[in-house]
VEXDREN-2710 file (C-alpha; in Angstrom, 1 decimal):
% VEXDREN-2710
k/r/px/py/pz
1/UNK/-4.5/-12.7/17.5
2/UNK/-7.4/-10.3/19.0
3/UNK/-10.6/-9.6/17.5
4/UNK/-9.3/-6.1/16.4
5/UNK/-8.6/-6.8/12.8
6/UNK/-12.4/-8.0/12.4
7/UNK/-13.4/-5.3/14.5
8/UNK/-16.1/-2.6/11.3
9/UNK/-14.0/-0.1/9.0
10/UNK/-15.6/3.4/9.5
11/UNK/-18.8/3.9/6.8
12/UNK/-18.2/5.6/3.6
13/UNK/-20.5/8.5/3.6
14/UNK/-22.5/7.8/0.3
15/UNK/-24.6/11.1/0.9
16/UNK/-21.7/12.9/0.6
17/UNK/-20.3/11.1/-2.9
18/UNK/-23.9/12.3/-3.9
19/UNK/-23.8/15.8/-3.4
20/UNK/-20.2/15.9/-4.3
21/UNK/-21.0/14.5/-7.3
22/UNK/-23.7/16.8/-7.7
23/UNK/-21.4/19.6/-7.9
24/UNK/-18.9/18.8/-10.3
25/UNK/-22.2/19.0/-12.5
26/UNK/-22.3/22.6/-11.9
27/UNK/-18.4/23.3/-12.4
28/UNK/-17.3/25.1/-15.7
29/UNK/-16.9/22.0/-17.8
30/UNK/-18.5/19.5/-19.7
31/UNK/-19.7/16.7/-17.2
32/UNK/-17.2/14.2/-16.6
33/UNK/-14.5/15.8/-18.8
34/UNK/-12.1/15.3/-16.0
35/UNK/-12.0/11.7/-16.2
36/UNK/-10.5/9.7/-12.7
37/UNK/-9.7/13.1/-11.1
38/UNK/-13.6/13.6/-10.7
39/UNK/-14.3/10.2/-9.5
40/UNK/-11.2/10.7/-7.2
41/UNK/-12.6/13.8/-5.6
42/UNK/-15.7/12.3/-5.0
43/UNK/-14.1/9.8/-3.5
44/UNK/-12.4/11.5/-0.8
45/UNK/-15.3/13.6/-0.1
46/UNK/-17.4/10.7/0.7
47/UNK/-14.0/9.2/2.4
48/UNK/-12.9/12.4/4.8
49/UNK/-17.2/13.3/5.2
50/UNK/-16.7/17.0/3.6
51/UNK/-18.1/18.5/0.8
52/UNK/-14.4/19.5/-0.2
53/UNK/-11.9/17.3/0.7
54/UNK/-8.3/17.9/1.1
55/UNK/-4.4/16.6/1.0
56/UNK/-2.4/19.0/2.9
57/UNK/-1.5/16.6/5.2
58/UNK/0.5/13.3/3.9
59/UNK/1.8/10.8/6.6
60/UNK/4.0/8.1/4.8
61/UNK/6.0/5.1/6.8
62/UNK/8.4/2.7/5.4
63/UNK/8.1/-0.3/7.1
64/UNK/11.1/-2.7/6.6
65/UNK/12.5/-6.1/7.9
66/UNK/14.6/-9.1/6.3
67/UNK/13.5/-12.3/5.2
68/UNK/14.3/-15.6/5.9
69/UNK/13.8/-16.7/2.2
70/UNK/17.0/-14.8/0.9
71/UNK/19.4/-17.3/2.2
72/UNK/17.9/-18.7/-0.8
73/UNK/19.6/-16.8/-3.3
74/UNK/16.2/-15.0/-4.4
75/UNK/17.4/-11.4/-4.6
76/UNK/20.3/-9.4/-7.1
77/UNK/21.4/-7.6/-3.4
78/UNK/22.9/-8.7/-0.5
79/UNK/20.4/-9.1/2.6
80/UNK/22.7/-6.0/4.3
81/UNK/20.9/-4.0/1.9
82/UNK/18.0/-3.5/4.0
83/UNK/19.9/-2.1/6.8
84/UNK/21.7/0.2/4.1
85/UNK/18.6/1.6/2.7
86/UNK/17.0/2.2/6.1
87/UNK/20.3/4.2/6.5
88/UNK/19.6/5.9/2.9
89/UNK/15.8/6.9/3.8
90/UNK/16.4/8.5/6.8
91/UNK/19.8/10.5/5.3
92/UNK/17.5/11.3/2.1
93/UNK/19.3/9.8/-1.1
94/UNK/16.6/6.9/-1.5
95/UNK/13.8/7.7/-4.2
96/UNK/10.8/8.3/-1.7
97/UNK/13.1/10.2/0.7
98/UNK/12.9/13.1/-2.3
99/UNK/9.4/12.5/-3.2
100/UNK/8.6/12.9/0.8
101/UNK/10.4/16.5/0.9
102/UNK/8.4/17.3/-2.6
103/UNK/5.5/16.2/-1.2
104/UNK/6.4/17.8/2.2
105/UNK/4.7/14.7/3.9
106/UNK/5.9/13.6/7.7
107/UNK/8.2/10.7/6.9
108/UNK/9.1/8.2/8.7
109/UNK/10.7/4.0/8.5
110/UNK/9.2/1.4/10.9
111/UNK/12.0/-1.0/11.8
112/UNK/10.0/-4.4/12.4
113/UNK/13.3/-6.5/12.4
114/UNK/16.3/-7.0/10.3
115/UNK/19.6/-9.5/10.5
116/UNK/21.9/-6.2/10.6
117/UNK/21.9/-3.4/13.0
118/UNK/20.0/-0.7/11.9
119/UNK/20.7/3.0/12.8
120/UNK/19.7/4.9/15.3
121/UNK/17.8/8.3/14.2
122/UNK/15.1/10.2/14.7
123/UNK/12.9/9.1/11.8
124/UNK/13.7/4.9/12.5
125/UNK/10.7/4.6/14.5
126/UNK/11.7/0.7/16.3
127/UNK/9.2/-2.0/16.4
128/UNK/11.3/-4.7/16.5
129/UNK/9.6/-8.5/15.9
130/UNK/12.4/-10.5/15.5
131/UNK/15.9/-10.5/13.4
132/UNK/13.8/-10.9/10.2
133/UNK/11.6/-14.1/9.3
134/UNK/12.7/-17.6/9.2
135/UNK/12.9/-19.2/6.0
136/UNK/9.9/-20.4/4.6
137/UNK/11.1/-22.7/2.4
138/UNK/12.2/-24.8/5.9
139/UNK/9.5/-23.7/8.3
140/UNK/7.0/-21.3/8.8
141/UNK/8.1/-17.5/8.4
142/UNK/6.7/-16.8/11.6
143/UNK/4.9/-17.1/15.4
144/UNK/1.7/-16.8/15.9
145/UNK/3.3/-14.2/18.7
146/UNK/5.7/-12.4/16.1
147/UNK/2.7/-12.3/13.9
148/UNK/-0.2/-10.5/16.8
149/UNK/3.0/-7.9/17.5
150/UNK/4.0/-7.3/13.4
151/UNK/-0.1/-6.2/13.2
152/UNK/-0.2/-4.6/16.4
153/UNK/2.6/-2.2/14.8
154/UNK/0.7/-1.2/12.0
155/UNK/-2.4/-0.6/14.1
156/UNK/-0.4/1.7/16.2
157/UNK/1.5/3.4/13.1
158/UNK/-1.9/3.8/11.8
159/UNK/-3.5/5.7/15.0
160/UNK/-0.7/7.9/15.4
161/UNK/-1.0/9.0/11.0
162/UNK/-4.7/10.0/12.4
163/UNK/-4.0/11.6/15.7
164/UNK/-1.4/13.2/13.9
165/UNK/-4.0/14.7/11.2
166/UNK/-3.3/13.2/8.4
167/UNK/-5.4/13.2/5.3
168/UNK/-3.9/10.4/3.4
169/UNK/-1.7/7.6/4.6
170/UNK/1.1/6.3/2.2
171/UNK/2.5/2.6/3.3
172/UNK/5.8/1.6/2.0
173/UNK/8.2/-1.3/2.1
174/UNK/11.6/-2.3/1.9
175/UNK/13.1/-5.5/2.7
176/UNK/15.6/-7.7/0.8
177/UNK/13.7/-11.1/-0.5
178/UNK/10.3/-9.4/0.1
179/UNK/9.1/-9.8/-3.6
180/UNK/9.4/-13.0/-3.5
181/UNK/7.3/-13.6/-0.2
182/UNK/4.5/-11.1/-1.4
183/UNK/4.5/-13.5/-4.9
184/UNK/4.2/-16.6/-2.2
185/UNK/1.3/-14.9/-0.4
186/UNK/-0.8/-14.0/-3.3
187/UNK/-0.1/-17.5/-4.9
188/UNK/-1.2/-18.8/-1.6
189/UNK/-4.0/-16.4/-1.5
190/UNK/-5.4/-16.4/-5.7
191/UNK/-4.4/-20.1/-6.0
192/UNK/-1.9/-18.8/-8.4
193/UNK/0.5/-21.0/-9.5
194/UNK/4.4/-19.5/-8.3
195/UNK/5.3/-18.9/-12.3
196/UNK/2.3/-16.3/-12.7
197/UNK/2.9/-14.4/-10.1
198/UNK/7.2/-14.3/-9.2
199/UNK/8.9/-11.5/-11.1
200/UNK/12.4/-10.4/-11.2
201/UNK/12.2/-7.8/-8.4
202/UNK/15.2/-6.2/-8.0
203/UNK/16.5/-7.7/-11.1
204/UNK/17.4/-10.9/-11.0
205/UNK/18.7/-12.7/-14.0
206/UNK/17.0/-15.8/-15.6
207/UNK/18.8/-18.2/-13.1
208/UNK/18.1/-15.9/-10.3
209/UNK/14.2/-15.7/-11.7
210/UNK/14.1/-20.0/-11.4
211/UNK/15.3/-19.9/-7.8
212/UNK/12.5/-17.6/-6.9
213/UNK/10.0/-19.8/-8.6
214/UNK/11.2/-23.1/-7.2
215/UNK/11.1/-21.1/-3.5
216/UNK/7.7/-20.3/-3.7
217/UNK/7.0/-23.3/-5.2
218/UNK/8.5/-25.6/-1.9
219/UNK/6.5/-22.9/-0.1
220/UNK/3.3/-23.7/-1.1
221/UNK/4.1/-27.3/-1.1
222/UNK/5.5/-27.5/2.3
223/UNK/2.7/-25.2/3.9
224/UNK/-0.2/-25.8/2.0
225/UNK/-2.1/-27.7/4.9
226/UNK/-2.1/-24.4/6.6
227/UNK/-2.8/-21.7/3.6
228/UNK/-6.7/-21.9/3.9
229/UNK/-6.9/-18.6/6.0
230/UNK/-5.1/-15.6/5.5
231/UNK/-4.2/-15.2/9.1
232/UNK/-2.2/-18.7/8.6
233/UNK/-0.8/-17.6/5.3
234/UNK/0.6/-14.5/6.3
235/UNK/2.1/-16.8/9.5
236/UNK/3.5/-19.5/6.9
237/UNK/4.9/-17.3/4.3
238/UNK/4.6/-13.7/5.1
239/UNK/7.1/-10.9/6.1
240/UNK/6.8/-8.5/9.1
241/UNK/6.7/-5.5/7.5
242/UNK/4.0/-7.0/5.2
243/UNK/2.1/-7.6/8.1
244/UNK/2.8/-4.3/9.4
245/UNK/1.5/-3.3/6.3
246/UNK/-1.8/-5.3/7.0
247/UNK/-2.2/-4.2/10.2
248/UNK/-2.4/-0.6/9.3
249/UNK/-4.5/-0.6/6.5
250/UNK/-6.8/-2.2/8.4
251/UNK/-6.9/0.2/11.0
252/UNK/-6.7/3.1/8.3
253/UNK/-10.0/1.9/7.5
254/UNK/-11.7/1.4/10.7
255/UNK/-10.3/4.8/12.0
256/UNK/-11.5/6.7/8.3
257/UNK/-8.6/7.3/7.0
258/UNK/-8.1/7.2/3.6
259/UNK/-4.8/4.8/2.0
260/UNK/-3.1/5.5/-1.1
261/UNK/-1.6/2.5/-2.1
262/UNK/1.7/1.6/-3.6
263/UNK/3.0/-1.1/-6.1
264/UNK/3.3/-5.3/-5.7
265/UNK/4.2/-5.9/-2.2
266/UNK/1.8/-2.9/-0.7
267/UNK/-0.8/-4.3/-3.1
268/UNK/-0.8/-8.0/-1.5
269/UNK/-1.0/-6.3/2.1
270/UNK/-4.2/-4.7/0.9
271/UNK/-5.5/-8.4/-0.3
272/UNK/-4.7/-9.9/2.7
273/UNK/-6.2/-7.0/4.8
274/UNK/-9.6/-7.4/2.7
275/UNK/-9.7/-11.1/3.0
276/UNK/-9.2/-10.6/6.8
277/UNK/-11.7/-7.9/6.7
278/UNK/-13.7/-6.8/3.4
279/UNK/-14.8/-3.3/4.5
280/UNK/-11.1/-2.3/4.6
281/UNK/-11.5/-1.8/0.3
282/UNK/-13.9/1.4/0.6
283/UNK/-10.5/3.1/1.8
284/UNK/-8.1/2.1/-0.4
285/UNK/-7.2/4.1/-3.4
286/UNK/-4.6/2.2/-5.6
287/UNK/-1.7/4.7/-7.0
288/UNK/-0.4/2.7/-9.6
289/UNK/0.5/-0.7/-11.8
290/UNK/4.3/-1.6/-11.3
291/UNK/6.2/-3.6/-14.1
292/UNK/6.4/-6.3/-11.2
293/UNK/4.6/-9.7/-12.7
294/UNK/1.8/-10.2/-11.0
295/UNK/0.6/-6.5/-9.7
296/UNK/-2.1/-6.8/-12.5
297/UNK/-3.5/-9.8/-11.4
298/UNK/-3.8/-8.9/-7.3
299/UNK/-5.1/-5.7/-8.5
300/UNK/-7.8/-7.4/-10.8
301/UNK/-8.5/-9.6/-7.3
302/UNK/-9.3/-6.3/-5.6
303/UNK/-11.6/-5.0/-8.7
304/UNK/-8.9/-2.0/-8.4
305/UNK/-7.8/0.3/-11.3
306/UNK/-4.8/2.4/-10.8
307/UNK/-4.1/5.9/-11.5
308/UNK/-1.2/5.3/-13.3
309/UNK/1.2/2.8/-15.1
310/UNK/4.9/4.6/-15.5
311/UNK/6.4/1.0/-15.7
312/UNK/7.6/1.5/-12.0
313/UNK/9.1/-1.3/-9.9
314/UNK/10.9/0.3/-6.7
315/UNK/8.5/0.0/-4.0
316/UNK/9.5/1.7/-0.8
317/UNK/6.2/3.7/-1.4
318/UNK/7.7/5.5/-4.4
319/UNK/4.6/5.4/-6.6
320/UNK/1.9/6.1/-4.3
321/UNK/3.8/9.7/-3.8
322/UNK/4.2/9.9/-7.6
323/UNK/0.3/9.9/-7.7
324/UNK/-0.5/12.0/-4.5
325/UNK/-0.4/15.2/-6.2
326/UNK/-3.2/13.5/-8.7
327/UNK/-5.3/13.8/-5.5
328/UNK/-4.5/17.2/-5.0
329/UNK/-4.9/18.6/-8.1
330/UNK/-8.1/16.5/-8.1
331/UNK/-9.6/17.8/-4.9
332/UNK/-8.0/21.9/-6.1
333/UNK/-10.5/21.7/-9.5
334/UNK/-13.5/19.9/-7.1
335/UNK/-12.9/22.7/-4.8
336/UNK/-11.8/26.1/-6.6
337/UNK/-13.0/25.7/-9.9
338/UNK/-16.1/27.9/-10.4
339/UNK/-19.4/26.8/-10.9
340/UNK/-21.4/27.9/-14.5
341/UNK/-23.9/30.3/-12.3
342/UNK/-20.9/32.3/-9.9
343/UNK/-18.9/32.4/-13.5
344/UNK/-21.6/33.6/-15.6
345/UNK/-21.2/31.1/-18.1
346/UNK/-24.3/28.7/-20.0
347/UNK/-24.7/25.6/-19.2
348/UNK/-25.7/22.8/-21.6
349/UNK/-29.7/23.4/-20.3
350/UNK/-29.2/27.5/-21.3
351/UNK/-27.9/26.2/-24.9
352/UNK/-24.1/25.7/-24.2
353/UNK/-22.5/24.3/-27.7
354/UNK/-21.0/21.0/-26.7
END
């Protein structure tokens, strides 16, 4: 596998959160009447090792492949779905294709591998694994090989966000059968059983919901000699993009490069990358808490709390950009707002009414 992954994540500059927290005290406000967007501006001050931080620039890449598992009825769509949505990012009718031009953020899908051809186009950026993952339920989801070259992708999708200047790095997924092999991964990782943590995911109907269950649950069961490290769980039972996904918040955090990340799926990549290697957390900044069953309990793994909780449950990265311009706005007021001394206005120490 390499020693990369354990290789340090960059140190957070705690100086920096300091003095950045320092001044917010001297902004026209009362102190700490700005809630999460002060903490968040701290945050990426200590995070980007600046007194005011920034997030002009916004890299987000969809990573997508096809699962093995969906031979097993698991999903509401057909597996050609993935292939058909890779089509629809890169055309711009998918959700996050729009919130990409809003955002004006350099877009992009990582093929890893799917069972249908995918297009050719400028913004399908190919690092092919394999045809998709085996299914678990039968075997284990992947190679030891497929595995090194899945997170070897992210790590490479991760240097070029930075070379690249980016100031935030949005991960997405899309892959048909995927929600149910993040729900396998974090049973396999929380010793959850499958019935707290598989949700309906693209919709599937009470019979649909059952299959999903008793997949995960022949997962666990078939696998669970080998579910002790999370290198071996994402080998048994994860997904390529997922370790993709893995990969490149890992290597987000040892370049400095702060993640914003999305819902279920992008929430059990950041698990396994902090089980792999803990430092990875200090980068990750959690957009948001999908309707997906089980989000709240990998998040409450991570200690993380969300910005926000719109009752979203579309992945492809679509809630982390929802949130990103809560990072702007928070680092605008940390950087523009004025301070009581350039404003001329009393502070609670000159007798300021509260």
């Amino acid at each position: 596998m390499g020693t990369w992954l354990q290789l340090p994540a960059k140190t957070i500059n705690v100086d920096l959160a300091i003095q950045a927290r320092q001044h917010q005290l001297t902004l026209t406000k009362p102190a700490g009447s700005l809630g999460q967007l002060e903490e968040l501006a701290i945050q990426l001050a200590a995070m980007q090792n600046k007194l005011s931080p920034n997030i002009r620039h916004i890299t987000i890449r969809i990573f997508a492949a096809d699962h093995g598992v969906a031979t097993e009825g698991v999903s509401a769509f057909p597996q050609a779905v993935t292939v058909e949505m890779i089509r629809n990012f890169v055309h711009g009718g998918a959700a996050i294709s729009q919130l990409a031009e809003e955002l004006e953020a350099d877009f992009a899908v990582v093929n890893l591998g799917t069972a249908n051809s995918a297009p050719t186009h400028a913004k399908v950026l190919n690092y092919i694994v394999g045809p998709g993952t085996k299914n678990f339920c039968v075997e284990p989801a992947m190679s030891s090989e497929q595995l090194a070259q899945a997170l070897k992708a992210g790590q490479t999708i991760a240097a070029e966000a930075m070379a690249n200047g980016a100031d935030i790095f949005i991960g997405g997924e899309m892959g048909i059968g995927n929600t149910t092999t993040a729900a396998a991964l974090a049973c396999a990782v929380l010793r959850e059983p499958a019935s707290a943590l598989v949700g309906s995911g693209t919709g599937v109907d009470n019979e649909g919901l059952a299959r999903k269950i008793a997949a995960v649950r022949r997962a666990l069961e078939k696998h669970q000699a080998l579910l002790a490290e999370p290198i071996s769980i994402l080998e048994c039972l994860g997904g390529f993009e997922i370790a993709a996904l893995v990969g490149a918040y890992t290597h987000c955090a040892q370049l400095g490069l702060a993640v914003l990340v999305d819902g279920f799926i992008c929430t059990v990549a950041a698990l396994l990358a902090v089980k792999i290697n803990p430092g990875v957390r200090d980068w990750l900044i959690f957009s948001h808490q999908s309707a997906e069953q089980g989000h709240q309990k990998v998040l409450q793994a991570l200690n993380a709390h969300p910005l926000l909780s719109l009752g979203m449950r579309l992945g492809e990265g679509s809630g982390a950009a929802v949130a990103a311009p809560l990072l702007r706005m928070a680092c605008r007021l940390h950087n523009q707002m004025a301070t009581f001394e350039n404003a001329g206005v009393s502070d609670k120490s000159h007798g300021a009414s509260e």
